[in-house]
N, C-alpha and C positions, 0 to 999 in steps of 0.2 A: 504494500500500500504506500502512497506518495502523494503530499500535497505541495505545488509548488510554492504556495504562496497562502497564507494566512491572514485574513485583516478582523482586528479584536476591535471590535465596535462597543465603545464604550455606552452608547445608549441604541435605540431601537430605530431611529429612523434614520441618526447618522450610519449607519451601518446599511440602512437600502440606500440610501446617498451612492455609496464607493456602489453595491452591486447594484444599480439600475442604470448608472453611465458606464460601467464592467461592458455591462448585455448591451446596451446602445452600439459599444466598442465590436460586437461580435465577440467576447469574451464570457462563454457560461461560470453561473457563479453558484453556486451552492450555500443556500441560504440557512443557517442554522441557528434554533433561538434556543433550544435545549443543548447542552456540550455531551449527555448522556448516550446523543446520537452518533459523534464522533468515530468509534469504530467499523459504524457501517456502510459509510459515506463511498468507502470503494477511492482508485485511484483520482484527483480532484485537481483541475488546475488551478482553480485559488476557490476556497471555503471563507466566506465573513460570516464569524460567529458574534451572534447580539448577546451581549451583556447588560444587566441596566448597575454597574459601575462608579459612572459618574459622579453619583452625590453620597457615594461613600465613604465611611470613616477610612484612613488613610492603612491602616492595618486591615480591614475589613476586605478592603478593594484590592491589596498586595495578597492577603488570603486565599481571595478568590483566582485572582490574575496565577498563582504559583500553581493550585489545582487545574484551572485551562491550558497553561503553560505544558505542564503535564503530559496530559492527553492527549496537546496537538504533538508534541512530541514522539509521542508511546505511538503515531500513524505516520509518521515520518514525516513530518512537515519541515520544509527546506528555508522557507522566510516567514520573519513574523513581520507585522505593521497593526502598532497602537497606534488606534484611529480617535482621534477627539473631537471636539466642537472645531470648528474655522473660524469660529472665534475663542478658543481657550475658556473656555469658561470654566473659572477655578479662582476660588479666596483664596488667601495664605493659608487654610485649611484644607486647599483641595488637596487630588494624589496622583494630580501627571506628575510631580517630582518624584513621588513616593515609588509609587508603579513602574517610572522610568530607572530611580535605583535598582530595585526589583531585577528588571530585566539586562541591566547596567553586570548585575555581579552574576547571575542564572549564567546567563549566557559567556561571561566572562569580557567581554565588550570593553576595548579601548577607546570609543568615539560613541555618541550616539548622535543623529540628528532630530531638531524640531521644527516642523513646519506648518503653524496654522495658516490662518489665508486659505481665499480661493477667491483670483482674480475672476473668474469667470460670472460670479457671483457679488461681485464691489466688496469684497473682503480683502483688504491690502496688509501685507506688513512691510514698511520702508524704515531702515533704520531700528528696526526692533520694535521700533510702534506700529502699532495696529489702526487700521483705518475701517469701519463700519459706514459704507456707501460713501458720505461727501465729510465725514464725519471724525476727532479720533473717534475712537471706543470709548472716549471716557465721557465725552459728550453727546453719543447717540443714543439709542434707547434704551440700549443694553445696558446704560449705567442704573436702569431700575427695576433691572430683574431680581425679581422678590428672592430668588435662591442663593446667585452666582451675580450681584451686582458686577458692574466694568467701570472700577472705579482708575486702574493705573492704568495706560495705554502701553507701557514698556515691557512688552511681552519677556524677554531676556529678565525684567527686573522684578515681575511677576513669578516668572521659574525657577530666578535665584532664589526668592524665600520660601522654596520648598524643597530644598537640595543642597546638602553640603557638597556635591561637586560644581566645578568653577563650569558656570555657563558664558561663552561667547558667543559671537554674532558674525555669524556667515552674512555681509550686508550684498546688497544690489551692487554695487560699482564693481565686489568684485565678482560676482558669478557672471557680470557681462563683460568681463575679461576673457569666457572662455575657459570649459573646463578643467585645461592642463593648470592654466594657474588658477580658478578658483582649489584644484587639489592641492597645488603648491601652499596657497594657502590656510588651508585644512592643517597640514601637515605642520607650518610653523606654530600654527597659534597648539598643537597639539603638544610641542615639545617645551609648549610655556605652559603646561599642566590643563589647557582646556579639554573639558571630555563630553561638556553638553552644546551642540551649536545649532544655536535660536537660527532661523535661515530667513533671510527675507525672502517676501514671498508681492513682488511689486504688479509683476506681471508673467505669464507664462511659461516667458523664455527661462527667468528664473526658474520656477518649478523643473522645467526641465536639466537645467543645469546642475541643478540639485538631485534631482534623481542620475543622470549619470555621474557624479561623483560616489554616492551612498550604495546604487546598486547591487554591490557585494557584499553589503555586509550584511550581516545574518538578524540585525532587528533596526526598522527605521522606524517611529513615530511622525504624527500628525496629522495634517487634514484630506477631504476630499481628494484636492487636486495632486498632491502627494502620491499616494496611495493610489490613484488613476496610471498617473507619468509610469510610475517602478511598476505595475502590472503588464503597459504596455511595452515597456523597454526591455522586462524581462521575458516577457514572448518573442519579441522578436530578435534577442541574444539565444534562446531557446527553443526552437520553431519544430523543434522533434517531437516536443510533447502532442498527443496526441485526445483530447477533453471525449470526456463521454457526449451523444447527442442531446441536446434540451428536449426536455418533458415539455409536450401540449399543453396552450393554456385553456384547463379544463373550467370549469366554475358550476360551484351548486347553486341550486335553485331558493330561492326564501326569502324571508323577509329584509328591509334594510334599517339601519341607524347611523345616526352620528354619534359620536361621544363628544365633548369638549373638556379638556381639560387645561387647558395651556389657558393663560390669561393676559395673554401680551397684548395689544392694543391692536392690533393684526387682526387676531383669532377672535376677539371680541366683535371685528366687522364683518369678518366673514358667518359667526353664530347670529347675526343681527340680519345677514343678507338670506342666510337660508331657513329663518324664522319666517319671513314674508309671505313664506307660500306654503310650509310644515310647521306640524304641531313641536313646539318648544318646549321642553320643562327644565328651569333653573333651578338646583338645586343649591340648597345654603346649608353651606358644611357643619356652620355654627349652628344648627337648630337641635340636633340630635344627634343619636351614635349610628357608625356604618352601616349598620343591616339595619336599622327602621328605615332609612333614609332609602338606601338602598331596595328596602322592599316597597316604599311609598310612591318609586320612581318605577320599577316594576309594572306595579298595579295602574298606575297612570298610564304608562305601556303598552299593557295589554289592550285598550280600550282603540286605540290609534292601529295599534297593528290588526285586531281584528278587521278594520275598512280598508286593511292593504296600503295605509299609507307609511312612508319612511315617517321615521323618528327622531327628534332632535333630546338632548339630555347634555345639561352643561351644569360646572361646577364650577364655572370661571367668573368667580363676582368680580367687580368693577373696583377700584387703588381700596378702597376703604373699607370694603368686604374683606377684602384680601389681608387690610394689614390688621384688621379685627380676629380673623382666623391666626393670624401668627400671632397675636399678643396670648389666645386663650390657648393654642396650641404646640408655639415653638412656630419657627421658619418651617422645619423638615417635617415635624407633628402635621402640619396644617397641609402639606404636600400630599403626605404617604394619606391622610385620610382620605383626601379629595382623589386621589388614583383608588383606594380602595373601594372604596362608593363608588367609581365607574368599571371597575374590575368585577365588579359584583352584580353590575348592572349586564355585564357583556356579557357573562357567563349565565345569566339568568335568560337574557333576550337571544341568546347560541340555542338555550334548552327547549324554546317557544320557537325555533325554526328560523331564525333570523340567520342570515348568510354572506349578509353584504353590510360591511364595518366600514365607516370615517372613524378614524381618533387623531385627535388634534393635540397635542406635546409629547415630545420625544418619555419622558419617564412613564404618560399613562398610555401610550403606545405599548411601550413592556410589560407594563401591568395588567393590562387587556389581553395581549398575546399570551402570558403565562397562566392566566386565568382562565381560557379556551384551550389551555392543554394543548396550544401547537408548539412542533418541536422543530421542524422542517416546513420551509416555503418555497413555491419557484417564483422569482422576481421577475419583473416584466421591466424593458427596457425604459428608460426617459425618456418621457415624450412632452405633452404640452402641458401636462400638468403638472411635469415635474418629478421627482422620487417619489418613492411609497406605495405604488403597486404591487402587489402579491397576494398568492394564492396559497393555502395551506396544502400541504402536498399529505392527506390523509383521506378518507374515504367522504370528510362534508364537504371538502372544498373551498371553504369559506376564503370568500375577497374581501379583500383589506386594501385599503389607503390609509397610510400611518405618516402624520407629517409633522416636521419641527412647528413650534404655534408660532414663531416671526416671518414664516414664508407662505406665499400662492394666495393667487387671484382673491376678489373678493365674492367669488361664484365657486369658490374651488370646491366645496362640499354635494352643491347641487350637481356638479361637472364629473367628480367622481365616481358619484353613483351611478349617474346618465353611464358612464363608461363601463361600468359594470355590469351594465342590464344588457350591453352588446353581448353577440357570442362569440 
């Protein structure tokens, strides 16, 4: 058994991110949200296994990452790539430093690189600072995310205080030197004890530059467009491998819903546009515990789906709901409730024959998907609506659209479905 290439998706939807421009690319991807299934997977040219990682304690997430590590191992996996936010999203609490130690001494690893960014996307890093559309980072929206505020833009000065190894800055002027000397200088700033390097990520060429430098080494980190370049660079250094054929995109028949969990300013316009014409239920986290709430959204449910119409279910109050639930609950309390109350809801509305899933943020995307017991998906490639399509590769077939809640259209839920009811 042999996998060429690994990418460790620390939440759920950045993980269909890398595999839905993979398959655009022509490149089959094997979608795995259980690691339990690892052994069966057969020979693979690149496996993204989802995680939900991210918001975890820094021991917790190292825990978990050494048990994965493991297993892609114990199948022969040739490359690994720790896949994160394109925007780093991490306090001085988070654990890409942690995780990247982790993988720093596992592997025995001289050099590691990091690359959030994805130009493609108005996600810039120049200079170590991070740019969000016309914006820094510290000034966009993203500096009032209720979890992972973006309060520093100095990505390099963010990763240093979660790392006693010395991080440098691979910048723009010199990866557009060309790759012999942006290695030349890899190499000097290497022998001045650097061993983590922040890469800027300005535009394309970068990326690419970047990936022919790092292509050999046995673990890179960071975003999307990263993790895209070293798939494609290493097929075409590797053009013997030979990928199993892509499974048909089959889909079951049944009911559909949305979930909402994300509360960005985004996700609130798009739960606002596909309220206009389907039944909506806002649920308030603060009012009671998971399973009243959850059975109360159920029952409400049931009444809508009996007339065959889709269903909308959101938990995503407006700045002042929001920081009410974290003052009674914690930041993270107020999070994991609001995913368990729609984890509860999917798995109830799966049981009543529902088949066709919207979930809007990356953490109650995981917690939806684990909650429906899927273990394996086949991803459909990017198209106009973006990442997030797939199909559960098990006998209901159940379609899903799982999206980050700061991105797509402001019709993207109604547009999802509509894509789903094709055959």
């Amino acid at each position: 058994m042999s996998v060429r290439f690994a990418v460790i998706a620390d939440d759920f939807t950045g993980g269909l991110f890398v595999a839905s421009q993979l398959e655009r690319r022509g490149i089959p991807v094997v979608y795995v949200s259980d690691a339990d299934v690892l052994p069966d997977i057969g020979d693979q040219e690149v496996v993204v296994v989802a995680t939900r990682l991210r918001f975890l304690a820094s021991s917790d997430a190292v825990a978990k990452l050494g048990a994965l590590t493991t297993a892609l191992d114990a199948i022969g996996t040739r490359r690994i790539f720790y896949k994160y936010c394109s925007t780093f999203d991490s306090t001085d609490a988070g654990n890409i430093g942690p995780c990247a130690d982790f993988l720093m001494q596992r592997y025995g690893l001289d050099r590691l690189v990091f690359s959030p960014g994805y130009p493609d996307f108005r996600t810039y890093v120049h200079e170590g600072y991070m740019f969000y559309k016309d914006r820094l980072i510290s000034e966009s929206i993203k500096r009032f995310d209720p979890i992972t505020p973006m309060n520093d833009p100095d990505m390099a000065r963010v990763l240093q205080r979660q790392t006693r190894q010395t991080v440098g800055l691979l910048p723009h002027r010199v990866l557009h030197g060309g790759v012999e000397a942006a290695r030349g200088y890899v190499r000097e700033q290497q022998d001045k004890g650097v061993r983590y390097f922040l890469m800027d990520c300005v535009d394309n060429d970068d990326v690419a530059c970047g990936a022919a430098i790092f292509r050999h080494d046995r673990v890179a980190t960071g975003a999307d467009a990263l993790a895209v370049e070293l798939a494609m660079q290493w097929r075409e250094a590797e053009s013997s491998f030979v990928p199993h054929a892509r499974t048909e995109a089959i889909r079951g028949a049944g009911g559909e819903a949305v979930l909402v969990g994300s509360c960005s300013e985004i996700t609130i316009n798009q739960r606002n546009h596909f309220a206009q014409a389907n039944p909506m239920l806002d649920v308030d986290i603060r009012e009671a515990d998971e399973v009243r709430l959850a059975a109360q959204a159920l029952d409400w449910a049931n009444l809508h789906l009996a007339g065959g119409k889709a269903v909308g279910l959101s938990v995503a109050g407006d700045l002042e709901q929001v920081a009410q639930a974290q003052a009674l609950f914690g930041v993270m309390g107020a999070a994991r409730k609001a995913e368990a109350i729609l984890a509860a809801v999917a798995k109830g509305l799966a049981e009543r024959g529902v088949r066709k899933f919207v979930v809007s943020g990356g953490e109650t995307s995981g917690a939806v998907v684990e909650a429906l017991g899927i273990q394996r998906m086949q991803v459909l490639p990017f198209d106009e609506l973006g990442a997030g399509s797939c199909i559960s590769l098990d006998d209901r077939r159940i379609s899903l659209f799982l999206k980050p809640g700061k991105i797509g259209a402001a019709d993207v839920f109604s547009a999802a479905l509509a894509k789903m009811r094709t055959p």
